[in-house]
C-alpha positions in Angstrom: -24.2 8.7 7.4 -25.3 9.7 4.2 -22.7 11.7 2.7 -19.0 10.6 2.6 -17.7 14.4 2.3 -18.2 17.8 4.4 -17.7 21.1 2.6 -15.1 19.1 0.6 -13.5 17.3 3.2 -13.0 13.5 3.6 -15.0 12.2 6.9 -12.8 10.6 8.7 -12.9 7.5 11.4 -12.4 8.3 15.5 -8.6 6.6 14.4 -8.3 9.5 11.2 -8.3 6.9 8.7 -10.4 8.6 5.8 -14.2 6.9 5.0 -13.8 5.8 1.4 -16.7 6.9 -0.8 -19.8 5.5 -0.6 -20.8 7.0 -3.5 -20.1 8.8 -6.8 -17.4 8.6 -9.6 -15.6 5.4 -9.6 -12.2 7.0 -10.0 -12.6 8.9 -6.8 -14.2 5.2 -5.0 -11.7 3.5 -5.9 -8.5 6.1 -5.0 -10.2 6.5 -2.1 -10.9 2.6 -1.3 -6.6 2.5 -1.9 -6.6 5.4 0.4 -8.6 3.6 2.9 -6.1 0.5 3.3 -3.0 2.7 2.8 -3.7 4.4 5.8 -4.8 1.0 7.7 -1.3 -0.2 7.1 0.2 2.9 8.5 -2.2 2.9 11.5 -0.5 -0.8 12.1 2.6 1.0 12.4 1.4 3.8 14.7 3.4 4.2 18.0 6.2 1.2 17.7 9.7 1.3 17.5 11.8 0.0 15.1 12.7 -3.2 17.1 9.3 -3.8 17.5 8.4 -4.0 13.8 11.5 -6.4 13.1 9.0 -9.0 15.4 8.3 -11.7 13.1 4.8 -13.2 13.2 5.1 -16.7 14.0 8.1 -19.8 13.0 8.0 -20.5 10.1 7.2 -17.0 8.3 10.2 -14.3 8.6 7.0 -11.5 8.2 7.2 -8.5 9.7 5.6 -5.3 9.7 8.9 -3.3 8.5 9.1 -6.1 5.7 5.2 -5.5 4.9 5.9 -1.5 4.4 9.0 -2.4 2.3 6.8 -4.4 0.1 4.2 -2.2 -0.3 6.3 0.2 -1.2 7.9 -2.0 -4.1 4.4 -3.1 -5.0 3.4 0.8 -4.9 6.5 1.3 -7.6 5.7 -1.9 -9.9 1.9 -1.4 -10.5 2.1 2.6 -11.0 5.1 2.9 -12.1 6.6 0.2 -14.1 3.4 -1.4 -15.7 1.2 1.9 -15.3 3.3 4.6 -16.6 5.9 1.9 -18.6 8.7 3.0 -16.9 11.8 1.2 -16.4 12.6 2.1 -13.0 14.6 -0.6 -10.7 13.1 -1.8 -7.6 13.2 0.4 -4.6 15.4 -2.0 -2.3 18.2 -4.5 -2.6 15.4 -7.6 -2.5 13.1 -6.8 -4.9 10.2 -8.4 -3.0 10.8 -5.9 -0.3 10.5 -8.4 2.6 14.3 -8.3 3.8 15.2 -6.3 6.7 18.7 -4.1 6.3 20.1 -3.4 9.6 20.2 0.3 9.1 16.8 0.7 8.0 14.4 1.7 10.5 10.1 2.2 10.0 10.7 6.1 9.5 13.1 5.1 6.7 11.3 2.5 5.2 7.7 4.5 5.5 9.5 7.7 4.0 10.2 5.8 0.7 6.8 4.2 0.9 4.9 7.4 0.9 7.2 8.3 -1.5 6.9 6.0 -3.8 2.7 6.6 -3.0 3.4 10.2 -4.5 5.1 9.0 -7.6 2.3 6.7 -8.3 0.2 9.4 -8.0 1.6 11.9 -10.0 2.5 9.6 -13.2 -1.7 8.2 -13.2 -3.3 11.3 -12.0 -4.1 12.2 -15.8 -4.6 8.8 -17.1 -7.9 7.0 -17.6 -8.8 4.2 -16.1 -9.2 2.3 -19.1 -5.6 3.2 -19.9 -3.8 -0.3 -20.8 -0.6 -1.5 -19.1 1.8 -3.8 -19.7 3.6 -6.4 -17.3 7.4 -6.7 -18.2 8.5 -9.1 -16.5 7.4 -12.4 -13.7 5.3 -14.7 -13.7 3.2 -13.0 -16.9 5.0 -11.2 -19.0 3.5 -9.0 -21.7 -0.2 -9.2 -20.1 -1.7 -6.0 -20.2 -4.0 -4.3 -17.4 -6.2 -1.3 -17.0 -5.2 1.2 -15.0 -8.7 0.1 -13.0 -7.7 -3.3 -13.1 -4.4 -2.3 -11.0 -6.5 -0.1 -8.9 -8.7 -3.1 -7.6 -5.6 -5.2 -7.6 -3.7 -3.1 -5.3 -7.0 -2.5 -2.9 -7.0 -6.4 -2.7 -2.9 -6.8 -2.1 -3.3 -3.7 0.8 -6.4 -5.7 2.6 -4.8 -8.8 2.2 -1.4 -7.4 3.6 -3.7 -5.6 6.4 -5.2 -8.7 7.2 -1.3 -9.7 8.2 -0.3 -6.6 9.9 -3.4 -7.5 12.2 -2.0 -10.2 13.3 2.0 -9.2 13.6 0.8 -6.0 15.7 -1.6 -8.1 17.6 1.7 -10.5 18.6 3.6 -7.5 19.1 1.9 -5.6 22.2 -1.9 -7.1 21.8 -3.9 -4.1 20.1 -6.1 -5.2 17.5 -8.9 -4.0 15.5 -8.9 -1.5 12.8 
């Protein structure tokens, strides 16, 4: 494979997860290297029901899949939103971290507001460099700044981390692995 495009058009794997670049602009690498491991995590999802995603990986950890879309989702909001764009925006669910289940939330819900909050992100950085500087309100660090590339390779590394456990909760879930 030699290009990573046709007539325009991402290449895409057998399971429609886009091929990042291989080559070219590093905006478009990277975006597309986020791309990459936001549809992995959805593909984790694919085809369960929400009883299925509530199924915690192993005692101790309370991890699930519906927990790992809620967190992404917060994560999504924080980086691009808050720290990116210097909004002050609250977090997305009742438990900031995103891991706790509600009852009434089900993995349509939960993956609505993700994607949604993927499309905000998107929006607010679509015109801003990458060498655009950030700043971190509040946690652990607050008032360090970050590039807007720096978040981009942080979030890659928080989605193939995160992918790396949604392997192993949908492989304890009904056995399918890979991808």
């Amino acid at each position: 494979m030699t290009s990573d495009t046709t007539a325009g058009s991402p290449l895409r794997l057998p399971d429609g997860r886009p091929v990042p670049h291989l080559s070219g602009d590093e905006r478009a690498m990277l975006e597309s290297w986020l791309d990459f491991h936001r549809a992995t995590l959805e593909l984790k999802c694919a085809g369960l029901d929400d009883a299925q995603v509530r199924i915690a990986a192993a005692e101790p950890s309370s991890l699930t899949l519906l927990g790992l879309v809620q967190h992404l989702a917060e994560v999504e909001r924080h980086w691009f939103l808050r720290v990116s764009g210097g909004l002050a925006v609250p977090p997305v669910f009742e438990d900031a971290t995103g891991y706790a289940l509600d009852p009434a939330r089900g993995l349509d819900e939960a993956l609505g507001i993700w994607r949604r909050e993927i499309a905000g992100g998107r929006e607010l950085c679509a015109g801003l460099p990458l060498d655009h500087v950030g700043r971190v309100a509040e946690g652990p660090m607050p008032g360090m700044e970050v590039s807007l590339r720096w978040v981009f390779i942080h979030m890659i590394e928080e989605y193939a981390r995160h992918n790396g456990h949604a392997d192993l909760l949908r492989e304890r879930i009904d056995g399918v692995t890979g991808a």
